[in-house]
N, CA, C and O atoms as a MOPAC input file, in Angstrom:
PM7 MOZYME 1SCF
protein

 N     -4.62000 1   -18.13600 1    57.23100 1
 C     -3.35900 1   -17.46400 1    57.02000 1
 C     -2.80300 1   -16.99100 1    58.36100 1
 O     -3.44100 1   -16.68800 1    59.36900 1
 N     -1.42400 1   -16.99100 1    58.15600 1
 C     -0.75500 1   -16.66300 1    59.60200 1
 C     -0.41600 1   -15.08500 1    59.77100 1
 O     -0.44000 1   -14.24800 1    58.86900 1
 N     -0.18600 1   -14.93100 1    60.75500 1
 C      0.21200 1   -13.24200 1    60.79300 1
 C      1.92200 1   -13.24600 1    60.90600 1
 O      2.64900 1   -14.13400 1    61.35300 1
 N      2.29600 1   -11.86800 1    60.31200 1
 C      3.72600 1   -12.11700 1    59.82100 1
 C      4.32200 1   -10.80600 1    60.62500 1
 O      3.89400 1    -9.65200 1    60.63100 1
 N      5.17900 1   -11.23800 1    61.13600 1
 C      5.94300 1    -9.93000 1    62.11800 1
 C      7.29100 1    -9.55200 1    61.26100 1
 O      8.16300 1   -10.20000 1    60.68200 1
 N      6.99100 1    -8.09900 1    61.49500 1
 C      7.94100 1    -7.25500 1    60.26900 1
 C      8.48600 1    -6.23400 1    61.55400 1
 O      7.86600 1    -5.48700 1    62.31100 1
 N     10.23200 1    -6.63600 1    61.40100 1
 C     11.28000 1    -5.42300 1    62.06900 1
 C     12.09500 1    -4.92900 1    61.65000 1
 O     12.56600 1    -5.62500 1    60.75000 1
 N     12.62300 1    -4.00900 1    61.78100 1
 C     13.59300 1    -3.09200 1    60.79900 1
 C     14.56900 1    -3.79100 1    62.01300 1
 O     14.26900 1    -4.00900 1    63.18700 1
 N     15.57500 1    -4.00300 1    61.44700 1
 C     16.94200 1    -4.69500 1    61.83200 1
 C     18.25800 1    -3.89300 1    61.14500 1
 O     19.42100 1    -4.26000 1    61.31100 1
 N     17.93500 1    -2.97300 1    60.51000 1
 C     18.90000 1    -2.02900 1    59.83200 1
 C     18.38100 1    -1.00400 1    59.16300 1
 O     17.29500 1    -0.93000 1    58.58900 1
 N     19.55200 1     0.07900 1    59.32000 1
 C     18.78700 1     1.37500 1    58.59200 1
 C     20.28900 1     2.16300 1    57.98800 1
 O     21.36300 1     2.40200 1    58.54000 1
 N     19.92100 1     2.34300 1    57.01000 1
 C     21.22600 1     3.27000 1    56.85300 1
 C     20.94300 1     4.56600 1    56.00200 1
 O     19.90900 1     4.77500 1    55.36700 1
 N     22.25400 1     5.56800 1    56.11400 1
 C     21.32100 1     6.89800 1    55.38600 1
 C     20.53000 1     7.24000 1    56.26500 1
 O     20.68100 1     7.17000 1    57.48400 1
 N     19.11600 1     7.86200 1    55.30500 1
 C     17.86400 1     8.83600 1    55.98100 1
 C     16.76900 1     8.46400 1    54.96600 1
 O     16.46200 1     8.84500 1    53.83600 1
 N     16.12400 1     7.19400 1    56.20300 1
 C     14.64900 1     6.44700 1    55.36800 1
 C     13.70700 1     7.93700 1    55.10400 1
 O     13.38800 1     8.67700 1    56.03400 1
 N     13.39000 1     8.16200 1    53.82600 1
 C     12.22600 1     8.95300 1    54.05500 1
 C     11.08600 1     9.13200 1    54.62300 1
 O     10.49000 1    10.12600 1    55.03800 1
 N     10.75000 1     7.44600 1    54.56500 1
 C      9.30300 1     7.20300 1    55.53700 1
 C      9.93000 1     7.36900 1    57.25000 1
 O      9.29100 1     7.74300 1    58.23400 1
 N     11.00200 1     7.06000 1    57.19100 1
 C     11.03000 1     7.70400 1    58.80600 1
 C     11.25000 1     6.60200 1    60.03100 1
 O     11.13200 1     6.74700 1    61.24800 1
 N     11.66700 1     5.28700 1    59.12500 1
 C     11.83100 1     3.99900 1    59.72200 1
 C     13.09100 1     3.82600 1    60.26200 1
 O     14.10900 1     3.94000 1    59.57900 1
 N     13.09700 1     3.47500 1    61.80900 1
 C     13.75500 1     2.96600 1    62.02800 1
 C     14.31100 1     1.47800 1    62.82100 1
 O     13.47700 1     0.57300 1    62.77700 1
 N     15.60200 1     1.15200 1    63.52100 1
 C     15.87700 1     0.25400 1    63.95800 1
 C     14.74200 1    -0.13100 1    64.99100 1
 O     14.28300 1     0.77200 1    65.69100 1
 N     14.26200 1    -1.42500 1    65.12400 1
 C     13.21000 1    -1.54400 1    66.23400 1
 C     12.33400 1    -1.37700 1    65.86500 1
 O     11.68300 1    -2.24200 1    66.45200 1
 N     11.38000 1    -0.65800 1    64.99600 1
 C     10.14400 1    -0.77400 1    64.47600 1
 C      9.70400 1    -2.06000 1    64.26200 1
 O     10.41900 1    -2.96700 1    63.83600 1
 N      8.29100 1    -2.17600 1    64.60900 1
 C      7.62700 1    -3.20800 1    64.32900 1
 C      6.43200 1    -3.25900 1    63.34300 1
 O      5.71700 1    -2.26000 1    63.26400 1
 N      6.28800 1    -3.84500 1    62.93600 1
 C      4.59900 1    -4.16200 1    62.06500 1
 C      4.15000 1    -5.67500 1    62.31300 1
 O      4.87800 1    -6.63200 1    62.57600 1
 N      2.43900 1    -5.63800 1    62.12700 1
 C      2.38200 1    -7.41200 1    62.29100 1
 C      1.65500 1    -7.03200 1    60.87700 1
 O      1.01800 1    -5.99500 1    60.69000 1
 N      1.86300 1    -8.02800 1    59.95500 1
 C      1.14100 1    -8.09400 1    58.59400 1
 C     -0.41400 1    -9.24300 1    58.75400 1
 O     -0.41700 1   -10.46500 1    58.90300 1
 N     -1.15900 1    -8.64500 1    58.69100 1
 C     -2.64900 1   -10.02300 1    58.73200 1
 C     -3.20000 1    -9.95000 1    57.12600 1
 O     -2.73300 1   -10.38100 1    56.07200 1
 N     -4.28100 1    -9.27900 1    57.43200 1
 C     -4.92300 1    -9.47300 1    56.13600 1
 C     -5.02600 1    -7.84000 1    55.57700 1
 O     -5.80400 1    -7.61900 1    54.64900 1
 N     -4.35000 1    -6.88000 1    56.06900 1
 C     -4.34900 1    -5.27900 1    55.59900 1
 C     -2.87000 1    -5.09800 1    55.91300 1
 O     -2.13700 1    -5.76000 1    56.64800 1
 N     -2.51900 1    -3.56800 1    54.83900 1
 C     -1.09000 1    -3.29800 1    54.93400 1
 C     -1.09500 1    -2.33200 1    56.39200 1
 O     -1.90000 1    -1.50100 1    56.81400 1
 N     -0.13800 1    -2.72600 1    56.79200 1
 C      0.36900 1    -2.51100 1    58.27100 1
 C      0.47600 1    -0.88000 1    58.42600 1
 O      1.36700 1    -0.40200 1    57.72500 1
 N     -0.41000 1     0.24800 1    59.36700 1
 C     -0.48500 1     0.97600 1    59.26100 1
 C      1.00900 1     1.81100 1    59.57200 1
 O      1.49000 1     1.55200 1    60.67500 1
 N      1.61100 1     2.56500 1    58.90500 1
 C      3.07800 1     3.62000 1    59.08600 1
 C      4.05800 1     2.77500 1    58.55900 1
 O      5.19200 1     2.83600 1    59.03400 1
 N      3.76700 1     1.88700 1    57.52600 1
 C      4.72000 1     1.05600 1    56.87800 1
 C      5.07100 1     1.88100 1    55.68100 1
 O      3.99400 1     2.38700 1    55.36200 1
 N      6.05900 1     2.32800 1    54.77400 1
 C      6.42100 1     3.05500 1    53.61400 1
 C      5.83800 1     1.83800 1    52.46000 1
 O      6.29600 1     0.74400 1    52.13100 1
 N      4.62000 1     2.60300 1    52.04200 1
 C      4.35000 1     1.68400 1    50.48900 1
 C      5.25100 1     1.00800 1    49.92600 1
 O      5.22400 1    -0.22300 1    49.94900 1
 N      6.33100 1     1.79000 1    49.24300 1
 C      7.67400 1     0.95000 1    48.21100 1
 C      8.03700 1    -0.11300 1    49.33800 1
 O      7.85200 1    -1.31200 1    49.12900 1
 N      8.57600 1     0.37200 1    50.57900 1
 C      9.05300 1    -1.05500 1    51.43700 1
 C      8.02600 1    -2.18900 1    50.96700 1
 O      8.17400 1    -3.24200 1    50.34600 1
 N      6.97800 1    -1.56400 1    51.49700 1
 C      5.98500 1    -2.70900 1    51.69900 1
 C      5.57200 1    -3.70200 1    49.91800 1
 O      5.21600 1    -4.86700 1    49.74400 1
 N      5.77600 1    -2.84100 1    49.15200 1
 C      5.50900 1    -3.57200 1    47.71200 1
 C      6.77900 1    -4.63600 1    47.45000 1
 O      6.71400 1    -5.48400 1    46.55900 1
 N      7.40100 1    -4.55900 1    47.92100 1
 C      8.71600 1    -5.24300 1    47.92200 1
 C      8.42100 1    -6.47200 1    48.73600 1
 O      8.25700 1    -7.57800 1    48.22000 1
 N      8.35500 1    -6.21700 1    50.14300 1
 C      8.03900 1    -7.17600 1    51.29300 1
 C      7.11000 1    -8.17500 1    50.51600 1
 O      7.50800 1    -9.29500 1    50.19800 1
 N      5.78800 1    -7.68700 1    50.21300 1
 C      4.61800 1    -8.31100 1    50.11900 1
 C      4.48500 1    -9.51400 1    49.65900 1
 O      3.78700 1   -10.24900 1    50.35700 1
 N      4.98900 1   -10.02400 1    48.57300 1
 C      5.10600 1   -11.15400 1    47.79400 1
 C      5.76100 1   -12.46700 1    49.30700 1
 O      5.25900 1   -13.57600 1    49.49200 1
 N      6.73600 1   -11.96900 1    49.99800 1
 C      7.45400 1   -12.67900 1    50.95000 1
 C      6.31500 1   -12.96000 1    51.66100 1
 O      5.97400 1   -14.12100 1    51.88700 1
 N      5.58600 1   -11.83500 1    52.10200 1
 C      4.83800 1   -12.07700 1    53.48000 1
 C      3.79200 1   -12.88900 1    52.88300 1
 O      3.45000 1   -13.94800 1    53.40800 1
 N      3.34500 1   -12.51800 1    51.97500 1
 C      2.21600 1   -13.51400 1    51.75700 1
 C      2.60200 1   -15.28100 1    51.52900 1
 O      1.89000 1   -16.21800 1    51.88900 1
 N      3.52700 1   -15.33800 1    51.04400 1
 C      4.31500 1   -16.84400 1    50.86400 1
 C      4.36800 1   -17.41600 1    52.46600 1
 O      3.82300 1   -18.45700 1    52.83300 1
 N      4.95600 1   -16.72300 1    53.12000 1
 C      4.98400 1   -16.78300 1    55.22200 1
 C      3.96800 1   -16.78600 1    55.40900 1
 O      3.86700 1   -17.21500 1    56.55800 1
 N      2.91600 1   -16.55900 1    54.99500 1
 C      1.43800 1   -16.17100 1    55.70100 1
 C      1.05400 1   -17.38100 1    55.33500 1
 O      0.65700 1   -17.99300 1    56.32700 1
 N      0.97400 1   -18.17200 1    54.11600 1
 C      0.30200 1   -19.01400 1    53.70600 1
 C      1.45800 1   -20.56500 1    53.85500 1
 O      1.45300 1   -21.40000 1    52.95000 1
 N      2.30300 1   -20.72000 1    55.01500 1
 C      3.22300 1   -21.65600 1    55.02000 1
 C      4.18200 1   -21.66600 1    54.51900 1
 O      4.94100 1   -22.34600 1    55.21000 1
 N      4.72700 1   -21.25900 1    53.56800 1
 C      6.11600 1   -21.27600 1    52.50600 1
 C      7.29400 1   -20.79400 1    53.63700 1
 O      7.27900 1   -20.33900 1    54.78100 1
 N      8.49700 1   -21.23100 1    52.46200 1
 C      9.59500 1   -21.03100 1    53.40400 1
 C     10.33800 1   -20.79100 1    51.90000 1
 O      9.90600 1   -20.73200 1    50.74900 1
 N     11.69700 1   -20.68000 1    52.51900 1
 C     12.57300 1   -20.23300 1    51.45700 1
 C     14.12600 1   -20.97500 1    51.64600 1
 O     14.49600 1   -21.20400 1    52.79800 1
 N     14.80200 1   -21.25300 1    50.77300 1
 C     15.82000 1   -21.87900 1    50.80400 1
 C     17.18400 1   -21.14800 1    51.77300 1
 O     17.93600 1   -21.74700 1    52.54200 1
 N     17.17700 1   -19.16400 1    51.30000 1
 C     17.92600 1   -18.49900 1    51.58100 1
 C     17.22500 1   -17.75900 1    53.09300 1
 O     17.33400 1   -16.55500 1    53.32400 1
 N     16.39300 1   -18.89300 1    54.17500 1
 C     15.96400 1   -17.95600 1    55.16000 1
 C     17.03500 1   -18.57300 1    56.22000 1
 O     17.77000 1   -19.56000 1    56.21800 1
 N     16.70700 1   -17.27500 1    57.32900 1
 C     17.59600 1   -17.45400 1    58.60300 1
 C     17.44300 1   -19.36400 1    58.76300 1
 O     16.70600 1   -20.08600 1    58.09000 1
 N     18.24500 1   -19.71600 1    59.69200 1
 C     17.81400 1   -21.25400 1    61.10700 1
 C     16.57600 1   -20.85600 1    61.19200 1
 O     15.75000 1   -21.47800 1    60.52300 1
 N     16.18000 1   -19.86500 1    61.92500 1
 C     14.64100 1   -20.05600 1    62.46700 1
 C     13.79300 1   -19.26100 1    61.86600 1
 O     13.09800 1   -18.44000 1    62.46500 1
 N     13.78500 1   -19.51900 1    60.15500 1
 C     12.78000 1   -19.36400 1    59.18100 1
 C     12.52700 1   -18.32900 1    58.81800 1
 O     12.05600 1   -18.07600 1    57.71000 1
 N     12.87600 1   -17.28300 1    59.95200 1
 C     12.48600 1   -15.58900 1    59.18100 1
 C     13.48900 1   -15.26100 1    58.28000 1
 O     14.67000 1   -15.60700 1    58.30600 1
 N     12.74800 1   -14.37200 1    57.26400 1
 C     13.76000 1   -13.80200 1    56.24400 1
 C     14.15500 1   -12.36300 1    56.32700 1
 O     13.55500 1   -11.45400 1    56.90100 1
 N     15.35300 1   -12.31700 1    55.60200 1
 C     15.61900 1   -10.53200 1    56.08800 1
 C     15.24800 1   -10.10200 1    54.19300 1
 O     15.27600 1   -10.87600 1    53.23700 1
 N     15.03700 1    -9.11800 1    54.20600 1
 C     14.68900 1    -8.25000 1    52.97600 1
 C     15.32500 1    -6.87900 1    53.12600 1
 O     15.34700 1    -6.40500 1    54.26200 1
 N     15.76600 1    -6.28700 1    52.27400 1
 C     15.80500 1    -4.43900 1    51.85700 1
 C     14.85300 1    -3.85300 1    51.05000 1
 O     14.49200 1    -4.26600 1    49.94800 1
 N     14.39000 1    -2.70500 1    51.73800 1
 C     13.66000 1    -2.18200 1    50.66900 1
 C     14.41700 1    -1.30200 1    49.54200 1
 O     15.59000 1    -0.93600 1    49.61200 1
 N     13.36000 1    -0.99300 1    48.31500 1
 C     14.45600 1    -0.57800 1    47.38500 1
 C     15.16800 1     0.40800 1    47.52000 1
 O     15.55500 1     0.81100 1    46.42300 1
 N     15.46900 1     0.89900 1    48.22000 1
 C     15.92900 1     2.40500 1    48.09900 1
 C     17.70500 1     2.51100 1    48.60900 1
 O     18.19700 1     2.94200 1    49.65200 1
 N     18.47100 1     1.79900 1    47.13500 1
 C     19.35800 1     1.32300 1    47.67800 1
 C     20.46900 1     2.46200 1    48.04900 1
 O     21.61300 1     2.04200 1    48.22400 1
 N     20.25700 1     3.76600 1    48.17500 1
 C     21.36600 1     4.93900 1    48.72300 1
 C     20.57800 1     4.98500 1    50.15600 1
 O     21.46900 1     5.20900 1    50.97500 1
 N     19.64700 1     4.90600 1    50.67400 1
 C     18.98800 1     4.62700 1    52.01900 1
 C     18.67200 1     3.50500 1    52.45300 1
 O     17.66500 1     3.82000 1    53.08800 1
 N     18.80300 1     2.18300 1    52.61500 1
 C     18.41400 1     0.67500 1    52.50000 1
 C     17.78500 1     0.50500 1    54.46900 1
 O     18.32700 1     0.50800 1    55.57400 1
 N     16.73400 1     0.40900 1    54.05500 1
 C     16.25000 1    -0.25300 1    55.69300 1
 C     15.88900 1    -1.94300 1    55.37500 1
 O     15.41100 1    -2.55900 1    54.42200 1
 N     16.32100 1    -2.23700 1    56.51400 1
 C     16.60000 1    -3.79900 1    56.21200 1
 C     14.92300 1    -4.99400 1    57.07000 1
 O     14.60200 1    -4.35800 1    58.07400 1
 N     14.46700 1    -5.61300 1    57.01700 1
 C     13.40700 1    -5.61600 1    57.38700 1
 C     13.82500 1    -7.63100 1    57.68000 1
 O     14.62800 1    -8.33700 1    57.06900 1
 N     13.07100 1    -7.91600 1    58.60500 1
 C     13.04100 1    -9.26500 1    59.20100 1
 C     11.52900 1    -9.65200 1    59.15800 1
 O     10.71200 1    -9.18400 1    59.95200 1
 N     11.21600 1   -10.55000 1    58.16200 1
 C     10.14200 1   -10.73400 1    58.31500 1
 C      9.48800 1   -12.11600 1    58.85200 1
 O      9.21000 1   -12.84200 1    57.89800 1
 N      9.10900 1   -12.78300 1    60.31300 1
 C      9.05600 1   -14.01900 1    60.53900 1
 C      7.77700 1   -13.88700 1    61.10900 1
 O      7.37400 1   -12.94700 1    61.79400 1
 N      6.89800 1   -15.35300 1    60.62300 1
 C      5.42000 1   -15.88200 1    60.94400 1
 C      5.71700 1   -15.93400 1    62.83400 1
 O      6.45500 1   -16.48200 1    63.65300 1
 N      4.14400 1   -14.58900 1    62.73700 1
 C      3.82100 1   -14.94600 1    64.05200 1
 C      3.47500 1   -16.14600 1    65.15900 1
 O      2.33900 1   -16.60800 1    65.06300 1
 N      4.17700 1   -16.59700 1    66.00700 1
 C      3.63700 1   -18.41600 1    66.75700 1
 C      2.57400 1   -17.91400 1    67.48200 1
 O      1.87600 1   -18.67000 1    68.15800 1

């Protein structure tokens, strides 16, 4: 499995977990330490599909996908693309 690089690329409102623009995470085989659970239950299904080769019809040119987590009166926006 590949490792999956996770960036907040948007933030709007006031994330509770405290995320912002520029944050990074790398996803391997454990949840990425100072990541907000709900983000991350959301993400997860994606990253693991990226981790294990998959792609998606609705991803960027160069394969990473963007996601929101749920918290749609605060929405942080997340880029998630397989580490090279």
């Amino acid at each position: 499995m590949k490792e999956v690089l996770v960036e907040v690329i948007s933030q709007r409102g006031e994330c509770g977990a405290g995320h912002h623009v520029g944050e990074r995470f790398v996803c391997g085989g454990k949840t990425p330490a100072g990541i907000c659970a709900a983000a991350y239950n959301a993400l997860y299904p994606t990253v693991r599909a990226l981790a294990a080769g998959g792609s998606f019809p609705w991803a960027n040119p160069d394969g990473s996908v963007d996601l929101a987590c749920p918290d749609g009166a605060n929405p942080v926006v997340f880029r998630l693309k397989v580490s090279e």
